[in-house]
PyMOL commands that place a pseudoatom at each C-alpha (Angstrom):
pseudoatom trace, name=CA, resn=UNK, resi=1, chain=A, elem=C, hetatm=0, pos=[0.000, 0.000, 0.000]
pseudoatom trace, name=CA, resn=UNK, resi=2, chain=A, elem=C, hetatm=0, pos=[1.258, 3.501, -0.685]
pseudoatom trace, name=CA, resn=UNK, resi=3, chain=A, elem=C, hetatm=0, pos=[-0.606, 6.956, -0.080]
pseudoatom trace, name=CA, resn=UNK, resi=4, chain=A, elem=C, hetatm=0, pos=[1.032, 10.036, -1.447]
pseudoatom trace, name=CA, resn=UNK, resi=5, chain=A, elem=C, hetatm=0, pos=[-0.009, 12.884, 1.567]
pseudoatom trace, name=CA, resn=UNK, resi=6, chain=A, elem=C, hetatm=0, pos=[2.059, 15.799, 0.166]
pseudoatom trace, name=CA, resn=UNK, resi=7, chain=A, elem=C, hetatm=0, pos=[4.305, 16.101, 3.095]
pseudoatom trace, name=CA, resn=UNK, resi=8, chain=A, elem=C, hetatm=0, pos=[4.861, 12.201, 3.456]
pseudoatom trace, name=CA, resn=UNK, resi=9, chain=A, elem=C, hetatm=0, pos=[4.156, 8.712, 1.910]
pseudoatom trace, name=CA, resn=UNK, resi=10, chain=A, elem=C, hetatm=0, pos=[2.138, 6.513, 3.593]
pseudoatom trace, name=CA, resn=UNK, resi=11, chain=A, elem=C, hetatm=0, pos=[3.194, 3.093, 3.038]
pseudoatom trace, name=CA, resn=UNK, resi=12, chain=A, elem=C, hetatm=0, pos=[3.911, -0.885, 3.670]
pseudoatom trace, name=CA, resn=UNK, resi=13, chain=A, elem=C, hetatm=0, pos=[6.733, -1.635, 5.795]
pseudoatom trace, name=CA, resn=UNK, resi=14, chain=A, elem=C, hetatm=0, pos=[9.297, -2.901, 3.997]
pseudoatom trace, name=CA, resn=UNK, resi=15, chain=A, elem=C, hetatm=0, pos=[13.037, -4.741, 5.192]
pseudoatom trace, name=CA, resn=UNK, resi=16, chain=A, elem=C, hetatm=0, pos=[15.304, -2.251, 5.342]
pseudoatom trace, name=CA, resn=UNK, resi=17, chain=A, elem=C, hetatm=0, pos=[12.882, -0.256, 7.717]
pseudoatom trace, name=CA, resn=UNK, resi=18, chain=A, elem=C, hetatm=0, pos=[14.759, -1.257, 10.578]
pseudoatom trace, name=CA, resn=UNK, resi=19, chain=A, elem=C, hetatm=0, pos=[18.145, 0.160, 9.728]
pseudoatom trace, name=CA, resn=UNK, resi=20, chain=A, elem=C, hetatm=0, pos=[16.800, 3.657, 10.749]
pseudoatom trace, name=CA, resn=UNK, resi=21, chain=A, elem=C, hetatm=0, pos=[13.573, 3.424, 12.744]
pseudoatom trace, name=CA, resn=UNK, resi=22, chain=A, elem=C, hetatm=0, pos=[15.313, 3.356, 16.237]
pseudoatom trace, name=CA, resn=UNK, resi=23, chain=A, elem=C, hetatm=0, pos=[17.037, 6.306, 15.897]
pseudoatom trace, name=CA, resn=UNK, resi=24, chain=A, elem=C, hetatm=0, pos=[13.364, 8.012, 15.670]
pseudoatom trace, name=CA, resn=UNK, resi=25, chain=A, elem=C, hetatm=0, pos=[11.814, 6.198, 18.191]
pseudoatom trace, name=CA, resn=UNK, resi=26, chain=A, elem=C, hetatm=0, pos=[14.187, 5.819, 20.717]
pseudoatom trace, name=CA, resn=UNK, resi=27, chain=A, elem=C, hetatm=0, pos=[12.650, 8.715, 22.295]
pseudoatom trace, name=CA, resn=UNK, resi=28, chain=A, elem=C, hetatm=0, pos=[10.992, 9.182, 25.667]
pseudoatom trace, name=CA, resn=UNK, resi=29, chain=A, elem=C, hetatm=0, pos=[8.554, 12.071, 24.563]
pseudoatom trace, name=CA, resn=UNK, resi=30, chain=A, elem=C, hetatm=0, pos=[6.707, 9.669, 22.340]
pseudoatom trace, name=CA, resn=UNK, resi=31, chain=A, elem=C, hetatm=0, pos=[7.297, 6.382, 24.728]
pseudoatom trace, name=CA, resn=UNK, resi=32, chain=A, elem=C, hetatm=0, pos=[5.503, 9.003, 27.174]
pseudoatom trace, name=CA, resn=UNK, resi=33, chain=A, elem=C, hetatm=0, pos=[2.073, 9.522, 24.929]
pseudoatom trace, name=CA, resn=UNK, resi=34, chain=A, elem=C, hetatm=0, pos=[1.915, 5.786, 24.102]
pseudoatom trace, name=CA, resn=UNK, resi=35, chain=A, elem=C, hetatm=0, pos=[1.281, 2.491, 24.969]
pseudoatom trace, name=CA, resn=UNK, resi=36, chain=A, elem=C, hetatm=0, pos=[3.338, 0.748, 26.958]
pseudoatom trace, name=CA, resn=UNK, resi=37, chain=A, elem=C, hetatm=0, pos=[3.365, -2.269, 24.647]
pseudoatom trace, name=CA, resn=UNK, resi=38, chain=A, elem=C, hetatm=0, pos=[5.943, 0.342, 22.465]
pseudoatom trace, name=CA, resn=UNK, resi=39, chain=A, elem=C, hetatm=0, pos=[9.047, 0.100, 23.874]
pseudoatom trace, name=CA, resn=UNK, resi=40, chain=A, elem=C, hetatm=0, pos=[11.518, 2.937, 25.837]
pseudoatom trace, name=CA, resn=UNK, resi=41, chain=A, elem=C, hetatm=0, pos=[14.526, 2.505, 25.090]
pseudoatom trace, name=CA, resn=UNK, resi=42, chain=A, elem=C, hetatm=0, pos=[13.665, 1.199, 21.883]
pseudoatom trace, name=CA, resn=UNK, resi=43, chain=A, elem=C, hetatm=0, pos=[16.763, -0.506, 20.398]
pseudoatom trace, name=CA, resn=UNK, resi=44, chain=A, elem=C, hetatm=0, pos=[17.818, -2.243, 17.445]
pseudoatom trace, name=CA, resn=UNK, resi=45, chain=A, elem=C, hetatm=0, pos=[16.435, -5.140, 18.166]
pseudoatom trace, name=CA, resn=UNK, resi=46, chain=A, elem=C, hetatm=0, pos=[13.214, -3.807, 18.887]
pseudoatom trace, name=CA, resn=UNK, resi=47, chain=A, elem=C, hetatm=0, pos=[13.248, -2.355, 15.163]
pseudoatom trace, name=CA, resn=UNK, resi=48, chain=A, elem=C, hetatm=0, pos=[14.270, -5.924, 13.928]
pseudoatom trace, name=CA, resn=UNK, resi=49, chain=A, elem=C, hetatm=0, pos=[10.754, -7.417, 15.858]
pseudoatom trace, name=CA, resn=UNK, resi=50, chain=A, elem=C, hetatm=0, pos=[8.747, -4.731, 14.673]
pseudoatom trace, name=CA, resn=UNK, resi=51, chain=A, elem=C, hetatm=0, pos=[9.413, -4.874, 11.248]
pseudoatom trace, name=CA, resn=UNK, resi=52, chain=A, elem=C, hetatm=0, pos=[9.447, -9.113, 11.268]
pseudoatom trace, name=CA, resn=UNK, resi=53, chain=A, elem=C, hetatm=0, pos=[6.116, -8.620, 12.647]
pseudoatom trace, name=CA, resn=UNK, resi=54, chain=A, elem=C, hetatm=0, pos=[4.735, -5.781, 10.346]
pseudoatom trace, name=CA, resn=UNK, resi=55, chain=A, elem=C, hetatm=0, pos=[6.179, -7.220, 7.259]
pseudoatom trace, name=CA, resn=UNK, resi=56, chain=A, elem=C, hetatm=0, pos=[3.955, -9.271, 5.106]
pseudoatom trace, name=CA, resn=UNK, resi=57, chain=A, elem=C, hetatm=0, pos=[1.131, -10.048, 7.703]
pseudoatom trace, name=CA, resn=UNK, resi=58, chain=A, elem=C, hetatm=0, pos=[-2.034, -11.707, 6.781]
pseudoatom trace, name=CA, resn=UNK, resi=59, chain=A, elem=C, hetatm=0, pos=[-4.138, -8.094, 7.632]
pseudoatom trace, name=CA, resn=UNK, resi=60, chain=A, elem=C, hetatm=0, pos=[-2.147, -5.255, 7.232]
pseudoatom trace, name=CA, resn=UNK, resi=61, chain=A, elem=C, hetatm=0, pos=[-2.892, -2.834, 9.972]
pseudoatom trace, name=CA, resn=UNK, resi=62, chain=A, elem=C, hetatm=0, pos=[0.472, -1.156, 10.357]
pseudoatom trace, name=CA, resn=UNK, resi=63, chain=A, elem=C, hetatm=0, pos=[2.066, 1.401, 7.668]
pseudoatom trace, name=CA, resn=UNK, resi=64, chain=A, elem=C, hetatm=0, pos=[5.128, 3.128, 8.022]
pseudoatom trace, name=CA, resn=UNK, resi=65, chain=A, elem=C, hetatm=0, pos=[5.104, 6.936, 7.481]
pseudoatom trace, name=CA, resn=UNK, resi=66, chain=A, elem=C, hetatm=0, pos=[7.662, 7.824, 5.271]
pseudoatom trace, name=CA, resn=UNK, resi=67, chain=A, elem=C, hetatm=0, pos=[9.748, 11.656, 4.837]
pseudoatom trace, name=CA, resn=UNK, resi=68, chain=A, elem=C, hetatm=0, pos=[12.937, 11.885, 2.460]
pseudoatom trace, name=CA, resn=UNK, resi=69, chain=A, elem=C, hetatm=0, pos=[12.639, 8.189, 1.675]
pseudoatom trace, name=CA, resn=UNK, resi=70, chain=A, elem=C, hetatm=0, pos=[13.162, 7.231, 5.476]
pseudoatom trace, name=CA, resn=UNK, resi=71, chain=A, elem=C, hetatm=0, pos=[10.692, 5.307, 7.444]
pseudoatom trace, name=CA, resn=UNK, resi=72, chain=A, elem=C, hetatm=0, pos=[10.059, 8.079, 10.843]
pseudoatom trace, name=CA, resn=UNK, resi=73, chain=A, elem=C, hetatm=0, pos=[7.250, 7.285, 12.279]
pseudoatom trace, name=CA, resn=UNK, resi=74, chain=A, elem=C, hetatm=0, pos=[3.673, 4.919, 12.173]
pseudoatom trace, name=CA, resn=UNK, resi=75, chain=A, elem=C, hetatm=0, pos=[-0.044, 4.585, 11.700]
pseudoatom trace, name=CA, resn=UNK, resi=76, chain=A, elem=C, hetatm=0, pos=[-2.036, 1.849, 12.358]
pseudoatom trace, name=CA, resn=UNK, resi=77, chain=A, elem=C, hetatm=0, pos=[-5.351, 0.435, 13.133]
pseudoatom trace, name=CA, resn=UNK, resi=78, chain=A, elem=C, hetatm=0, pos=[-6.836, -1.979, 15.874]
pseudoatom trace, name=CA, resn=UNK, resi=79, chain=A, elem=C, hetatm=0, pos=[-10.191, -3.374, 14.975]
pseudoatom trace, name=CA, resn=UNK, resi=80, chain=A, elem=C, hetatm=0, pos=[-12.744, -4.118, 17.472]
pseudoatom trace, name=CA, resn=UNK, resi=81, chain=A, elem=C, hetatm=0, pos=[-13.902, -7.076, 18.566]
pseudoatom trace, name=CA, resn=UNK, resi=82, chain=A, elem=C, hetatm=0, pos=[-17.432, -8.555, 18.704]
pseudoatom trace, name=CA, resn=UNK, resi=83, chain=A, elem=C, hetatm=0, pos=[-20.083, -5.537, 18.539]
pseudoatom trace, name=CA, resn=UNK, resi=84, chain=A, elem=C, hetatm=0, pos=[-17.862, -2.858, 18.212]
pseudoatom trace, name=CA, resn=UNK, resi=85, chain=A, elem=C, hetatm=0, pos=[-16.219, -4.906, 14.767]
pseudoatom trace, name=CA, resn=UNK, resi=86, chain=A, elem=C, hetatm=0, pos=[-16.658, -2.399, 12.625]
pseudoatom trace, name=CA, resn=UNK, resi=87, chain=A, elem=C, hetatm=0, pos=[-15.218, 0.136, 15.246]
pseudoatom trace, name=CA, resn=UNK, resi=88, chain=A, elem=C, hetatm=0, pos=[-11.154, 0.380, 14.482]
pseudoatom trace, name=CA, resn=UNK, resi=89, chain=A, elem=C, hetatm=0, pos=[-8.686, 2.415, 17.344]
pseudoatom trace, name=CA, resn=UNK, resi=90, chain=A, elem=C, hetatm=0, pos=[-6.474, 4.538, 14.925]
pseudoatom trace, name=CA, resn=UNK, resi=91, chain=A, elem=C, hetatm=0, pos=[-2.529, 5.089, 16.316]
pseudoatom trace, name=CA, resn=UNK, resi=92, chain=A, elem=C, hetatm=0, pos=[0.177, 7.061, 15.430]
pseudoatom trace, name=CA, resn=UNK, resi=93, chain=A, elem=C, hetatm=0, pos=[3.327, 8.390, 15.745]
pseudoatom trace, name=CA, resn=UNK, resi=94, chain=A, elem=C, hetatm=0, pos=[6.482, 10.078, 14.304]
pseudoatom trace, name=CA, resn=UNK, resi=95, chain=A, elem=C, hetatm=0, pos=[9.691, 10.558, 15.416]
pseudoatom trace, name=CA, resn=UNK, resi=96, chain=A, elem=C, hetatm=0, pos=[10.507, 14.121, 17.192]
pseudoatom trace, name=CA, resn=UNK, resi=97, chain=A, elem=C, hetatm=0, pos=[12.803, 15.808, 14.951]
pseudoatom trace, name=CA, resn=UNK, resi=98, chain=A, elem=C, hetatm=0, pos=[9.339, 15.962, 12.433]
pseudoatom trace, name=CA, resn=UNK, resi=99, chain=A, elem=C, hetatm=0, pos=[7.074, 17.131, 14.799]
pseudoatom trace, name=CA, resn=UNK, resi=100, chain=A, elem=C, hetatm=0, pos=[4.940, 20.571, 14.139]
pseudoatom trace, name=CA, resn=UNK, resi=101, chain=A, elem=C, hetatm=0, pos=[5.408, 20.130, 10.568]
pseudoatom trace, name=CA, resn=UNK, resi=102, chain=A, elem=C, hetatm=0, pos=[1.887, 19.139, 9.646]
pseudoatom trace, name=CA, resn=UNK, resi=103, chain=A, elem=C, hetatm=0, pos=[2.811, 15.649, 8.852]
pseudoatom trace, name=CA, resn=UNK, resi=104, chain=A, elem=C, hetatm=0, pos=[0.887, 13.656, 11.033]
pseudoatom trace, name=CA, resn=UNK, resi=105, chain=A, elem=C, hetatm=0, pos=[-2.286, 15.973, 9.783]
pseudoatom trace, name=CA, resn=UNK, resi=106, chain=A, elem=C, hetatm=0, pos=[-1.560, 14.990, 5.886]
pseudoatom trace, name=CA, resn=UNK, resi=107, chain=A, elem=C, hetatm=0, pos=[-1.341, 11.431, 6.580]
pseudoatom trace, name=CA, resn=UNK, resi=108, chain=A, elem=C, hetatm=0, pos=[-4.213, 11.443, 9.239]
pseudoatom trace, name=CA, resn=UNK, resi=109, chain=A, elem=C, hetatm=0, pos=[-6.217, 12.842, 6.740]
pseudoatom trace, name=CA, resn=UNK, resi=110, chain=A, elem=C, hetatm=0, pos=[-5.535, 10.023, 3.686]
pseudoatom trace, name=CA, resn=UNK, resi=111, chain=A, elem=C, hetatm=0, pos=[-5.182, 7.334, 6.320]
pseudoatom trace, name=CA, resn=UNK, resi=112, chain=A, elem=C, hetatm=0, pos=[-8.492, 8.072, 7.591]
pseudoatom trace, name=CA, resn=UNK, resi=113, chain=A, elem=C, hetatm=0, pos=[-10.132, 8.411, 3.538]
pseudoatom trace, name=CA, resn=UNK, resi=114, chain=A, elem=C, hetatm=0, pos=[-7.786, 4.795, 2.717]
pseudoatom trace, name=CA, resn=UNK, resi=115, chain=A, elem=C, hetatm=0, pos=[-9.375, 3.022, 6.106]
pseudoatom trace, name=CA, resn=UNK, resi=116, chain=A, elem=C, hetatm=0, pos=[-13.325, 3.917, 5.160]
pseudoatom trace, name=CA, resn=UNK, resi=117, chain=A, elem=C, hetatm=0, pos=[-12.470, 3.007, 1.534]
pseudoatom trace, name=CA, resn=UNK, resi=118, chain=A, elem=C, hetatm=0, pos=[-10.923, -0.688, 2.656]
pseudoatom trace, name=CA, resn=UNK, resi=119, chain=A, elem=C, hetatm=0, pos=[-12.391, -1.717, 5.485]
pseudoatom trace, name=CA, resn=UNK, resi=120, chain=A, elem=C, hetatm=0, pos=[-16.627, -1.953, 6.288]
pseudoatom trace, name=CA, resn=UNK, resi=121, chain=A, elem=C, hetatm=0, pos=[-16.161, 0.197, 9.065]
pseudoatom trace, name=CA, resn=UNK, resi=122, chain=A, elem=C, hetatm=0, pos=[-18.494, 3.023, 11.213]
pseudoatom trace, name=CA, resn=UNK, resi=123, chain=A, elem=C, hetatm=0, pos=[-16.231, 4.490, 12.737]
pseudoatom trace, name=CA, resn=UNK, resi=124, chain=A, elem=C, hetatm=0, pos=[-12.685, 5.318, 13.609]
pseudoatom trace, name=CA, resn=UNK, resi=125, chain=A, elem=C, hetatm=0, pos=[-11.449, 6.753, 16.977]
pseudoatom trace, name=CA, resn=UNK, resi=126, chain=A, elem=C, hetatm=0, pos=[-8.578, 7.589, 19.052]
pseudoatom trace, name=CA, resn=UNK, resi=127, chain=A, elem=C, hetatm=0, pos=[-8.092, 8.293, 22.740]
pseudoatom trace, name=CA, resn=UNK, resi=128, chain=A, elem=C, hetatm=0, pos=[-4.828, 10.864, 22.825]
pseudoatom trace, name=CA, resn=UNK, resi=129, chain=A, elem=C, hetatm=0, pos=[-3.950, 11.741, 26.561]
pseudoatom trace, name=CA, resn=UNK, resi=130, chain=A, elem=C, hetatm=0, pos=[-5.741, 14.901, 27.901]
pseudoatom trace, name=CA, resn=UNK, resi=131, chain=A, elem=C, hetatm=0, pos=[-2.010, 16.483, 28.019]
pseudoatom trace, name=CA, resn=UNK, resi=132, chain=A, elem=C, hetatm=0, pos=[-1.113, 15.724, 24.721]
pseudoatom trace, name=CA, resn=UNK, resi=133, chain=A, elem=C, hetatm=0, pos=[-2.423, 18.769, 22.987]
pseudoatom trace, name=CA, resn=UNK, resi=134, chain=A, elem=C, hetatm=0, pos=[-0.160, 18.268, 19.740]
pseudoatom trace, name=CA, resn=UNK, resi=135, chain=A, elem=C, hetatm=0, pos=[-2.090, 15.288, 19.034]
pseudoatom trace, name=CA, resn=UNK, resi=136, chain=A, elem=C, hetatm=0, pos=[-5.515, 16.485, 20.000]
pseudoatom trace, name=CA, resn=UNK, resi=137, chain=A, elem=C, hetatm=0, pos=[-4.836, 19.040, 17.029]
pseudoatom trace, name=CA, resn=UNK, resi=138, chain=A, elem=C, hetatm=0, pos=[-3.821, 16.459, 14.589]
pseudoatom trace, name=CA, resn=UNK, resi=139, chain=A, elem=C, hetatm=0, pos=[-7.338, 14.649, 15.112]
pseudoatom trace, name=CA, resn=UNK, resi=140, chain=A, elem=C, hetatm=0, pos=[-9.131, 18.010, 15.131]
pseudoatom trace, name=CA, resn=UNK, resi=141, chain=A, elem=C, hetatm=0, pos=[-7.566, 19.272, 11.851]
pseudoatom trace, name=CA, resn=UNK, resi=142, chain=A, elem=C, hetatm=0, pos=[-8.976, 16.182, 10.576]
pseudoatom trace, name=CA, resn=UNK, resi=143, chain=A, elem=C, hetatm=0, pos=[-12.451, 16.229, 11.765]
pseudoatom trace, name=CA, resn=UNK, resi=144, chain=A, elem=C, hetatm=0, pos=[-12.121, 13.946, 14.359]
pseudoatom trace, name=CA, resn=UNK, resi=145, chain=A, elem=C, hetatm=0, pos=[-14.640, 14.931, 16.890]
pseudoatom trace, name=CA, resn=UNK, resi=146, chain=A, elem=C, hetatm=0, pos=[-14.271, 15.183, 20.363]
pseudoatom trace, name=CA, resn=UNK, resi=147, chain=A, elem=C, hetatm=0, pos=[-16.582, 12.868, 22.114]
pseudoatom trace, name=CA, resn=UNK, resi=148, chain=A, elem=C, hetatm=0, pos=[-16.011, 12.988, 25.639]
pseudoatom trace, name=CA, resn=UNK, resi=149, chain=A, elem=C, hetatm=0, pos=[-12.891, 12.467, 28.682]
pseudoatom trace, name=CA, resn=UNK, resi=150, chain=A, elem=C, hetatm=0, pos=[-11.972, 9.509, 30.018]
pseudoatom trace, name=CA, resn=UNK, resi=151, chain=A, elem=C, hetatm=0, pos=[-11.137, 10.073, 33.675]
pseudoatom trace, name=CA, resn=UNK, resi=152, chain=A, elem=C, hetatm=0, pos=[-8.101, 8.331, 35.498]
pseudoatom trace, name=CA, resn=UNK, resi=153, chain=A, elem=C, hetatm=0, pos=[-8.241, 5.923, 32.380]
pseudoatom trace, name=CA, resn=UNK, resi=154, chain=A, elem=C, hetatm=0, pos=[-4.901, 5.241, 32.348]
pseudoatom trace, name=CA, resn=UNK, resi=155, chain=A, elem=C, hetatm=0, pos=[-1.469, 4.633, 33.731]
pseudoatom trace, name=CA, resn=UNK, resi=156, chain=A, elem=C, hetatm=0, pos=[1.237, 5.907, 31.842]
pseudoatom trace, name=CA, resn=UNK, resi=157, chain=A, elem=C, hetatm=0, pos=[4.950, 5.998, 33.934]
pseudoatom trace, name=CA, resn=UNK, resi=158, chain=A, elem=C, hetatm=0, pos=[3.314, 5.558, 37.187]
pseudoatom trace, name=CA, resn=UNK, resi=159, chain=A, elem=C, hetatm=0, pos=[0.752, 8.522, 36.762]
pseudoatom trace, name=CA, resn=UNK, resi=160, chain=A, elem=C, hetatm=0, pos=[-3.039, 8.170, 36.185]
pseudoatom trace, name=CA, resn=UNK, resi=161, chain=A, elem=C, hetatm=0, pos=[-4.102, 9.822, 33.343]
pseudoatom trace, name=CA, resn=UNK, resi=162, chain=A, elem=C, hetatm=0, pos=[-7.381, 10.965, 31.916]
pseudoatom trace, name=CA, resn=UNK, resi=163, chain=A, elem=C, hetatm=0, pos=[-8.014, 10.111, 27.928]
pseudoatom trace, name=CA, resn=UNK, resi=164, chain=A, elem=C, hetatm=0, pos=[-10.005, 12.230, 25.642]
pseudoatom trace, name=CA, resn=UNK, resi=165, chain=A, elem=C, hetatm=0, pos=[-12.149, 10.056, 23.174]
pseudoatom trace, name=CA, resn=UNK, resi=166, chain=A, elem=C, hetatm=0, pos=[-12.480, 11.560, 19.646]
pseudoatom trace, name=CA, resn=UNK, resi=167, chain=A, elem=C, hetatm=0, pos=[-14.048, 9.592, 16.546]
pseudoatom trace, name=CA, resn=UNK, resi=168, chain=A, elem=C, hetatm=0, pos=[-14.681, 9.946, 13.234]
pseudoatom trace, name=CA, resn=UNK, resi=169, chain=A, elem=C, hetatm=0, pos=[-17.842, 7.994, 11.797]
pseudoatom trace, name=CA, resn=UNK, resi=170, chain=A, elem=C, hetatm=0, pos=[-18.480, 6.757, 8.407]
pseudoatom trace, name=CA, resn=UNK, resi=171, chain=A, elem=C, hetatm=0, pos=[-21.294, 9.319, 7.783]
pseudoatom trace, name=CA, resn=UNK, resi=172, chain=A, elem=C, hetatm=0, pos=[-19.048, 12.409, 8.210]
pseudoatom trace, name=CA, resn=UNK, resi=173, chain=A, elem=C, hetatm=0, pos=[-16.846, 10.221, 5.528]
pseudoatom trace, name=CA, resn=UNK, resi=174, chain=A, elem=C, hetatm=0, pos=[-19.513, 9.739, 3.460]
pseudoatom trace, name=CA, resn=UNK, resi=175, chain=A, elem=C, hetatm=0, pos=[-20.524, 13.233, 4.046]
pseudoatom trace, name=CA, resn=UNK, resi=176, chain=A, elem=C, hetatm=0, pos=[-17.647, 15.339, 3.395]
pseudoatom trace, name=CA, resn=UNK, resi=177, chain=A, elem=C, hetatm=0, pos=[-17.269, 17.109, 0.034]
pseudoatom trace, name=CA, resn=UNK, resi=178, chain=A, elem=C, hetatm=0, pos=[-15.102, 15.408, -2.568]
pseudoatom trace, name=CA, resn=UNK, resi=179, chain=A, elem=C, hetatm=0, pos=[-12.475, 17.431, -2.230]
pseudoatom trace, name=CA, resn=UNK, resi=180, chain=A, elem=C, hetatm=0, pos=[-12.197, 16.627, 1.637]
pseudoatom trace, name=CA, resn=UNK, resi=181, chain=A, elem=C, hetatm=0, pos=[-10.881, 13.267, 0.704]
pseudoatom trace, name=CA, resn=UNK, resi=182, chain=A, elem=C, hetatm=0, pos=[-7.902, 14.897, -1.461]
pseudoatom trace, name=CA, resn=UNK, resi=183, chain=A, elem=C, hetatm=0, pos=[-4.344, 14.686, 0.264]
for i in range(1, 183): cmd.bond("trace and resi %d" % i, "trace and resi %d" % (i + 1))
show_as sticks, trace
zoom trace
């Protein structure tokens, strides 16, 4: 898969991935406004398992954001189980050194357009930390809505956290004008 954003590529990982990608996120500012299923310090090795893992799968959920022909950051998608099926969590991020560069927002935005097209899904969502107002911008910019705060939600480095839910459902997709799915 490959989406041209403008600013960045949206694409398939790919070997080779791995030479680079801990250098971007071996970084404790994004460790901090992630899971802590993604690693701090993130090494070489880690690289090496993410991109075995990522490479090839049977689903493709994972696609490496790409600047200057270098792999810096992610998106991805976790699809719901049972009910909410046709519900997918959407995840990102990019190393530091791109931040504030309206990357993230070009590649939300064609992600978002490239997950509606492929997938039979009503909705996509994310749930950014309350403090993480960089990304909270991101998914405004590209009409994700806010749809409420998750209150002590979550435990990120010993702290509890609150989580603010926003979403973007098929019918604002479906919705939008034409142009609104351009990159």
């Amino acid at each position: 898969m490959q989406l041209e954003c403008g600013l960045c590529r949206v694409r398939s990982w790919q070997f080779g991935d791995e030479e680079n990608l801990h250098t971007h996120a071996n970084n404790r500012a994004i460790w901090l406004n992630l899971r802590d299923s993604f690693p701090f310090p993130y090494t070489q090795a880690d690289a090496q398992r993410w991109i075995q893992y990522v490479v090839d799968p049977a689903v493709e959920l994972n696609f490496a954001l790409e600047v200057e022909g270098e792999a810096v950051g992610n998106i991805g998608l976790r699809f719901g189980e049972d009910i909410d099926r046709y519900s997918a969590e959407i995840w990102y991020w990019l190393g530091e050194a791109f931040w504030g560069k309206g990357i993230i927002s070009a590649a939300l935005r064609a992600f978002t357009d490239y997950a509606f097209m492929q997938y039979p899904l009503t909705r996509l969502y994310a749930m950014p930390y309350a403090h993480n107002l960089g990304s909270i911008k991101v998914l405004e910019k590209a009409g994700f809505q806010r749809e409420g705060l998750l209150r002590n939600s979550a435990v990120k480095d010993g702290i509890v956290l609150d989580k603010v839910l926003y979403a973007y459902v098929s019918s604002d997709w479906l919705n939008a004008p034409a142009n609104a799915h351009e990159s």
